[in-house]
SEROGU-232033 format. One line per field, with one value per residue: residue number from 1; residue in one letter; chain; x, y, z of N, C-alpha, C, O in turn. Coordinates in steps of 0.2 Angstrom, whole numbers, plus 5000, padded with zeros to 4 digits. Example, Ala and Ser with C-alpha at 12.3 -4.5 7.8 and 13.67 -1.06 7.14 Angstrom:
<sites>
k	1  2
r	A  S
c	A  A
n.xx	5066  5064
n.yy	4972  4989
n.zz	5039  5035
ca.xx	5062  5068
ca.yy	4978  4995
ca.zz	5039  5036
c.xx	5066  5064
c.yy	4984  5000
c.zz	5039  5039
o.xx	5071  5067
o.yy	4983  5006
o.zz	5042  5040
</sites>
This chain:
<sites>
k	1  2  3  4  5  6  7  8  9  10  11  12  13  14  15  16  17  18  19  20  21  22  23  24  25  26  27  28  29  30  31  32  33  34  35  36  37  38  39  40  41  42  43  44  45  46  47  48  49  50  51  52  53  54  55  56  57  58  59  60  61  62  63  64  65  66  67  68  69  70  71  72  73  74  75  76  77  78  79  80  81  82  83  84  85  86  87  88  89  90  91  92  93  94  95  96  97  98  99  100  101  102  103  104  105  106  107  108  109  110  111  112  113  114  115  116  117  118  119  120  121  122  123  124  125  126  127  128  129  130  131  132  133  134  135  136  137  138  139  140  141  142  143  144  145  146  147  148  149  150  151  152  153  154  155  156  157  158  159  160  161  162  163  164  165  166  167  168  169  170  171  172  173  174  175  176  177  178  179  180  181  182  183  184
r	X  X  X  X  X  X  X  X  X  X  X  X  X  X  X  X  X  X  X  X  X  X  X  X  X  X  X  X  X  X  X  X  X  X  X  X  X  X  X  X  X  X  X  X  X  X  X  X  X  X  X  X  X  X  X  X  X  X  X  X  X  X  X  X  X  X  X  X  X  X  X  X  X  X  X  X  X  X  X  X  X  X  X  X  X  X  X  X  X  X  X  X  X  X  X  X  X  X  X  X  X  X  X  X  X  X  X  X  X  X  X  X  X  X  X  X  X  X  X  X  X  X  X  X  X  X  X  X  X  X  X  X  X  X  X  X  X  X  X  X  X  X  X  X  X  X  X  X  X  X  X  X  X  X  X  X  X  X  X  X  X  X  X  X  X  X  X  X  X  X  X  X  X  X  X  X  X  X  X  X  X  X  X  X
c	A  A  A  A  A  A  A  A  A  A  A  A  A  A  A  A  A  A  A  A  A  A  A  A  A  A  A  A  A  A  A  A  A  A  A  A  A  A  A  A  A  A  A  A  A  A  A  A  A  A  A  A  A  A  A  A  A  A  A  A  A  A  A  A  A  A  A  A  A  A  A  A  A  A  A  A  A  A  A  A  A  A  A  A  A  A  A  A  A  A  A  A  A  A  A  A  A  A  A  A  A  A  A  A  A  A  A  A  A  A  A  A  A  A  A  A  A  A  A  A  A  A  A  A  A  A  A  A  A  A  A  A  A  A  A  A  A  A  A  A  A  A  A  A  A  A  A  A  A  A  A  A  A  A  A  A  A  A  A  A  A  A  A  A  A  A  A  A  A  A  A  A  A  A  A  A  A  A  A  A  A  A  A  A
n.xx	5429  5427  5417  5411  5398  5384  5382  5396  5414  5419  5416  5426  5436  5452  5464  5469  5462  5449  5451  5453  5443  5438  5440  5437  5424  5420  5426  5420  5408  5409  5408  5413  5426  5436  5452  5465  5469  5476  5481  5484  5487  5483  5485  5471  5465  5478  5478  5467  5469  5481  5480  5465  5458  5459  5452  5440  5434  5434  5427  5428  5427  5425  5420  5421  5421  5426  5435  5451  5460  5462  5459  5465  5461  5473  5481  5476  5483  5496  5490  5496  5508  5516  5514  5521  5534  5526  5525  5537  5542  5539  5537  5535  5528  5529  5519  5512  5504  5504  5499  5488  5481  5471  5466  5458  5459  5464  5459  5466  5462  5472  5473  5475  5486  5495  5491  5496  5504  5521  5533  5526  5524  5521  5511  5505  5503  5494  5482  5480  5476  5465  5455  5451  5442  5440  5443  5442  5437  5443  5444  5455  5462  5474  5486  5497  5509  5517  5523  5525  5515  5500  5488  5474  5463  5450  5438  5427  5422  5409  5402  5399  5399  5398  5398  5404  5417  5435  5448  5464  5482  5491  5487  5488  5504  5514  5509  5510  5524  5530  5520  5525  5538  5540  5540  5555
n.yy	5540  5525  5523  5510  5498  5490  5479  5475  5479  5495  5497  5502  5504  5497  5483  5477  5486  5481  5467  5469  5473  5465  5453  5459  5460  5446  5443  5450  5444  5432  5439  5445  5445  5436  5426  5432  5431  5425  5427  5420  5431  5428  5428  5427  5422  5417  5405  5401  5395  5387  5379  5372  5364  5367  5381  5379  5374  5383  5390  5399  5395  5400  5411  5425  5437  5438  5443  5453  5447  5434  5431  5417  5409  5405  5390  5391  5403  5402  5401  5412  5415  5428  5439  5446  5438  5425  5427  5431  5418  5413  5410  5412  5405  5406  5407  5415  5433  5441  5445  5445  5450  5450  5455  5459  5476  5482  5503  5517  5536  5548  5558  5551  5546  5556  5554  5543  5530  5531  5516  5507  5488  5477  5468  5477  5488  5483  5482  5493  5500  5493  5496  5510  5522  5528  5517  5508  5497  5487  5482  5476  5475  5469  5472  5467  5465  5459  5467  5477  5486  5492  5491  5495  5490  5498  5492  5499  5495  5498  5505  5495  5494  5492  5502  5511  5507  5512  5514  5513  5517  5517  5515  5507  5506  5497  5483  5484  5484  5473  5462  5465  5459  5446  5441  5444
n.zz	5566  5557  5542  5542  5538  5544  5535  5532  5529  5519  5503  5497  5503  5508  5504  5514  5525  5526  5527  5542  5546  5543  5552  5563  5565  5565  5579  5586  5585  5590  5604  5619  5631  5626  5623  5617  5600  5584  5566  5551  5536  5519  5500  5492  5479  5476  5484  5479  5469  5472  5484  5481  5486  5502  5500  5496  5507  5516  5509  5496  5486  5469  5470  5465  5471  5484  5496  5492  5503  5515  5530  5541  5554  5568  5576  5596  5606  5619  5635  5647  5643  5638  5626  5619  5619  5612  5600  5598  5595  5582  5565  5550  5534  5516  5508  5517  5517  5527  5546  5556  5571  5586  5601  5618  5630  5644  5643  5647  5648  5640  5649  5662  5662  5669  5683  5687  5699  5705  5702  5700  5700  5685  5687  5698  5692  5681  5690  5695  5686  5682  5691  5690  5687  5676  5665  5649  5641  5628  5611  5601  5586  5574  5560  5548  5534  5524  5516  5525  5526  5537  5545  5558  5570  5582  5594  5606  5621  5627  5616  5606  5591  5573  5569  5577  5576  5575  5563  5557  5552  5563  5576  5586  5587  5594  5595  5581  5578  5586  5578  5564  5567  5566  5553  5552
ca.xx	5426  5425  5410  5406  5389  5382  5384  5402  5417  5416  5418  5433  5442  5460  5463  5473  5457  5445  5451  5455  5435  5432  5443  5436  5418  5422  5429  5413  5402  5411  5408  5420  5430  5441  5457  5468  5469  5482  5477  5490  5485  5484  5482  5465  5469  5482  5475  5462  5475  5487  5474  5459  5452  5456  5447  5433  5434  5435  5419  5431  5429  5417  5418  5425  5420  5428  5443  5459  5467  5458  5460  5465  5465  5477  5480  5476  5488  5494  5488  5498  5513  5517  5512  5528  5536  5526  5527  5546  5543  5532  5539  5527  5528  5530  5513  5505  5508  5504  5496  5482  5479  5465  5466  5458  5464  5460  5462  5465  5464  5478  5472  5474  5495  5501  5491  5500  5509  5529  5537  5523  5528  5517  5505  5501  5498  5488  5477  5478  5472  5458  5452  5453  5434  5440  5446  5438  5438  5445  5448  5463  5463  5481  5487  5505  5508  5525  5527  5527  5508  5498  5482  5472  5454  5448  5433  5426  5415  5403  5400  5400  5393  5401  5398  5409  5424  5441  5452  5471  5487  5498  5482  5492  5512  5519  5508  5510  5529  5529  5518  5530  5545  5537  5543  5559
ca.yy	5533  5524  5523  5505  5498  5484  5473  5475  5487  5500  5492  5509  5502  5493  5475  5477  5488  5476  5461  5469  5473  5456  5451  5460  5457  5437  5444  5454  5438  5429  5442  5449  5441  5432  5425  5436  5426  5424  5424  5422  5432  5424  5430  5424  5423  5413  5401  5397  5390  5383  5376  5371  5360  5371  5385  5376  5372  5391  5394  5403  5392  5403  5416  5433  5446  5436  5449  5449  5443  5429  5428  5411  5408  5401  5387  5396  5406  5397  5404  5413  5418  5433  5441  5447  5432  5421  5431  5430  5411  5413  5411  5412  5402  5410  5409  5419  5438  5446  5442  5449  5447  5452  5456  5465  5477  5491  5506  5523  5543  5551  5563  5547  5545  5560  5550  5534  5530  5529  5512  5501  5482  5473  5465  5480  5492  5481  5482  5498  5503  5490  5499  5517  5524  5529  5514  5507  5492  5490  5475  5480  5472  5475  5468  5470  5465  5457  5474  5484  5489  5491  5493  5493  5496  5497  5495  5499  5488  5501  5509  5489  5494  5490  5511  5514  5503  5515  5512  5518  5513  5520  5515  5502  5504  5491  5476  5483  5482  5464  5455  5464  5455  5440  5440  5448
ca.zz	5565  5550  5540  5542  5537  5548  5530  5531  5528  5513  5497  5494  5509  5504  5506  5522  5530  5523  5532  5549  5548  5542  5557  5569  5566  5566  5584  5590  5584  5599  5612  5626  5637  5623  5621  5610  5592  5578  5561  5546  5530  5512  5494  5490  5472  5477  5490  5476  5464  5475  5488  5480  5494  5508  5496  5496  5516  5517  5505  5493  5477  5463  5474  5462  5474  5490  5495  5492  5510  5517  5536  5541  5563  5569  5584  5601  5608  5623  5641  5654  5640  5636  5619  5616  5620  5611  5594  5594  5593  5578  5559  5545  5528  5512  5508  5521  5514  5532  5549  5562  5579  5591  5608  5623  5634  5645  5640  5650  5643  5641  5656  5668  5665  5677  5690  5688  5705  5704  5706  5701  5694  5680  5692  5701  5686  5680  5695  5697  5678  5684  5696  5688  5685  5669  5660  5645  5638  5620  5607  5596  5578  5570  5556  5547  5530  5523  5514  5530  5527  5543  5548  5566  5571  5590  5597  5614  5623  5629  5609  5603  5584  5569  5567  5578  5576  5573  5560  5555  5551  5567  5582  5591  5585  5598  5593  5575  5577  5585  5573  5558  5569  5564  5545  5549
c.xx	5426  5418  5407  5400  5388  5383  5393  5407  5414  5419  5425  5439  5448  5459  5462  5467  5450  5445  5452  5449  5433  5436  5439  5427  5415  5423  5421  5407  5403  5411  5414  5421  5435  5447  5460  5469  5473  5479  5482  5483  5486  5481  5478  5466  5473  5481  5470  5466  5480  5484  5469  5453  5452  5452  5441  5431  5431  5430  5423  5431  5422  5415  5422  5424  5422  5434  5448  5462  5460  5462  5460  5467  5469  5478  5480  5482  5490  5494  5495  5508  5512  5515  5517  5532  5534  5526  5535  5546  5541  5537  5534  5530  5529  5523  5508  5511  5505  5501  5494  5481  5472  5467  5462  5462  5459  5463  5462  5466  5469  5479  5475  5483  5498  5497  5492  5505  5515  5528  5531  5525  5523  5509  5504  5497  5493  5481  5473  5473  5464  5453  5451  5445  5433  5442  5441  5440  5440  5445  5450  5463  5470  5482  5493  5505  5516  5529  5529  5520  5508  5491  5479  5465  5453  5439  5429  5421  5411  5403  5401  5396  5400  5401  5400  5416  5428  5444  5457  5475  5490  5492  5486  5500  5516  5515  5510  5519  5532  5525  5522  5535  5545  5539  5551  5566
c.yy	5531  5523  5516  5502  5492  5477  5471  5481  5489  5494  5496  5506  5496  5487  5474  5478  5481  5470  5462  5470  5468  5451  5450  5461  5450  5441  5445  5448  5433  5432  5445  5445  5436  5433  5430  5429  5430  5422  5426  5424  5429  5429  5427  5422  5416  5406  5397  5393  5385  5377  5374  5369  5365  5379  5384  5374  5380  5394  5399  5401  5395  5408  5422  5436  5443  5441  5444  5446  5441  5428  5419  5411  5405  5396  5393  5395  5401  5401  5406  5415  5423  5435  5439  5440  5425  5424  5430  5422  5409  5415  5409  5407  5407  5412  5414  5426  5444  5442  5447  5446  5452  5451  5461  5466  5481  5497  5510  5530  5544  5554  5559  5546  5551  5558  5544  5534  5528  5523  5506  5495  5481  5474  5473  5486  5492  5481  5489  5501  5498  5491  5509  5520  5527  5524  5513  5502  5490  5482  5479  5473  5475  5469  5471  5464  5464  5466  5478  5489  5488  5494  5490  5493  5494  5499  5493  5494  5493  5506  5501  5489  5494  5498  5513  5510  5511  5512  5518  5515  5513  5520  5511  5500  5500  5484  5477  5479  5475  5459  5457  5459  5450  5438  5444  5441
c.zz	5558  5547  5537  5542  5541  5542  5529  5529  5518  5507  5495  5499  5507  5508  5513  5526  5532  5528  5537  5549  5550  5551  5565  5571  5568  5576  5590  5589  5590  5605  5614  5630  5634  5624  5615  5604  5588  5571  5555  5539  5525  5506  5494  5483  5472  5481  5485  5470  5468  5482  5484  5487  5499  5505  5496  5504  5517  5513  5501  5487  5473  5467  5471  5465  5482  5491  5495  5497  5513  5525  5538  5550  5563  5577  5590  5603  5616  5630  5646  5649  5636  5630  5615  5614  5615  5604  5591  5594  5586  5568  5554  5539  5521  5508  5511  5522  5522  5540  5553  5568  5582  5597  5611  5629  5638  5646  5646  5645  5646  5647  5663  5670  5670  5683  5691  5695  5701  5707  5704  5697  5689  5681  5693  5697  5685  5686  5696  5690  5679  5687  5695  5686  5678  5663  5656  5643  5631  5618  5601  5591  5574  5566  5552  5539  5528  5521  5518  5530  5535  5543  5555  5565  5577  5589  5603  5617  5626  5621  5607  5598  5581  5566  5569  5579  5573  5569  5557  5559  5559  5574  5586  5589  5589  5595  5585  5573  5579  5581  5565  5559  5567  5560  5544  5550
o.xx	5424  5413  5402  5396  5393  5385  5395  5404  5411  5424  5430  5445  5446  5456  5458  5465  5447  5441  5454  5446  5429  5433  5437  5425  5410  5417  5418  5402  5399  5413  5419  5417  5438  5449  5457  5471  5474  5477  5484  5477  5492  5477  5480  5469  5473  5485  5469  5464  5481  5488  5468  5448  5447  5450  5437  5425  5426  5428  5421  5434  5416  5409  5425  5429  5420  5438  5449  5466  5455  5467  5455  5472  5470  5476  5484  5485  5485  5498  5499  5513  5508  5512  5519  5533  5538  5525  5537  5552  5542  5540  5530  5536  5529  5522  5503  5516  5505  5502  5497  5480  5470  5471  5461  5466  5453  5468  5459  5470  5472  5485  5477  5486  5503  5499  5489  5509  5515  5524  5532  5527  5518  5505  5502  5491  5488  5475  5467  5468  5459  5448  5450  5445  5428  5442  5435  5446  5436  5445  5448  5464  5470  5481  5494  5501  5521  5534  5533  5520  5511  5489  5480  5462  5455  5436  5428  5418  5405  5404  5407  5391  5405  5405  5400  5420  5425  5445  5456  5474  5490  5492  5484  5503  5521  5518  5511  5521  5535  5527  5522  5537  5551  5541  5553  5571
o.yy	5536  5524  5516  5503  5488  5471  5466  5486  5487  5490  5494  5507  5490  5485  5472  5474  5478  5468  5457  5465  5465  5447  5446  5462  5449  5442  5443  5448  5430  5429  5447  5441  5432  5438  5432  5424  5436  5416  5432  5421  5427  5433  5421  5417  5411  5401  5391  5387  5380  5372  5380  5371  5368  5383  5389  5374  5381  5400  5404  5404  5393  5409  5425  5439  5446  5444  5438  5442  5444  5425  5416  5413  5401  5399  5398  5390  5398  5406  5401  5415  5424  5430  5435  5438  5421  5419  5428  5420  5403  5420  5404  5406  5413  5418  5417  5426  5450  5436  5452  5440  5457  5446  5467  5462  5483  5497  5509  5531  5543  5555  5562  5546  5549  5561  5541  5539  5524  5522  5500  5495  5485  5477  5475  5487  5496  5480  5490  5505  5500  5488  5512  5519  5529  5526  5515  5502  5494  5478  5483  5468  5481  5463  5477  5459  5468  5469  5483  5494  5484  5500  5484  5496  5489  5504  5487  5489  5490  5512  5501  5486  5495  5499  5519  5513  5516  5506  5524  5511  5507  5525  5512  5494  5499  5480  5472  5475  5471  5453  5453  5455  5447  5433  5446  5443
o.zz	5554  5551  5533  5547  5542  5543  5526  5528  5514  5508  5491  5497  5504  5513  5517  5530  5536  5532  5540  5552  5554  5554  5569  5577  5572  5578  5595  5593  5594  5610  5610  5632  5637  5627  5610  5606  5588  5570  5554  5538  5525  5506  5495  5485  5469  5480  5487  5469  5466  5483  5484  5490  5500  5510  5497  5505  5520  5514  5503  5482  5474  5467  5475  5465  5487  5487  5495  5495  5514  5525  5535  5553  5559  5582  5590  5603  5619  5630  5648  5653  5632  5628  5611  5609  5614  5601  5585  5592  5584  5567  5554  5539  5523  5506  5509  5524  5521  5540  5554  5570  5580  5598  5608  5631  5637  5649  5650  5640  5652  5649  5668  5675  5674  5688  5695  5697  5697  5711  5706  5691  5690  5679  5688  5698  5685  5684  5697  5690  5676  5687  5700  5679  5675  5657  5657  5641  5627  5621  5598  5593  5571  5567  5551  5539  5530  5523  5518  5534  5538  5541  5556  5561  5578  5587  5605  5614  5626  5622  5607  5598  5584  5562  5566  5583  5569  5570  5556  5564  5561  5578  5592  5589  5586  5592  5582  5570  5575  5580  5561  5555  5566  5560  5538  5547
</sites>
């Protein structure tokens, strides 16, 4: 677990970790039951010289100790499309040096895959993991960075503190590798 404070992540924690925090607190101040959300990354730094106004929209003007990557939401995703699907639609600007998303899901332990039944489609999976007396509820914060940085953090819905959120790079490798696809 990380060693976040209810004021926020560590001040030692790198940009990337920092804003999936600041993400996924934004996240947690909305509750459970969200839509997953899309949020392009910015140099803060950058955004305040080249932006002023929307700097100032964003409470970022005269702000020195604001972070480096400034989450920015983006319009809702549209219901009843795919993730994947709607990511490979998705081209970023030259400005925006990374991007994050949030979703839930639910989760199973690894104990639970050798009793998956053969042969199940989509739908039924999903029903059946919905119905499984082990699942667990998760919100997945990942975030991908033009360079190929990465970071994740999860956290459960039955442990819902900012003390137990998870963080690290390699926690959700399939959303991490579709939202690099993004910039490719």
């Amino acid at each position: 677990m990380s060693n976040v404070s209810p004021s926020g992540p560590p001040m030692a924690a790198g940009p990337l970790t920092r804003a999936v925090l600041e993400i996924d607190e934004y996240a947690s101040g909305l509750g459970w039951d969200q839509p997953a959300r899309l949020f392009a990354l910015v140099d803060t730094a950058r955004l305040r010289s080249q932006e002023p106004d929307l700097a100032a929209q964003l409470g970022l003007d005269g702000d020195e100790a604001a972070a480096p990557l400034t989450p920015i939401e983006q319009d809702e995703i549209p219901a009843g499309q795919p993730l994947d699907e709607f990511l490979g639609t998705i081209a970023w600007p030259d400005a925006v040096t990374g991007c994050a998303m949030t979703v839930e899901r639910l989760m199973l332990p690894p104990s639970a895959e050798a009793s998956v039944p053969d042969g199940l489609d989509e739908a039924a999976l999903a029903k059946w993991v919905a119905a499984h007396p082990d699942r667990q509820e998760v919100r997945m914060t990942v975030a991908v960075l033009r360079d190929g940085a990465r970071e994740s953090a999860l956290r459960l819905r039955e442990k819902d503190s900012p003390t137990e959120v998870l963080t690290g790079a390699d926690l959700v490798p399939g959303l991490s590798e579709a939202l690099a696809a993004t910039f490719a």
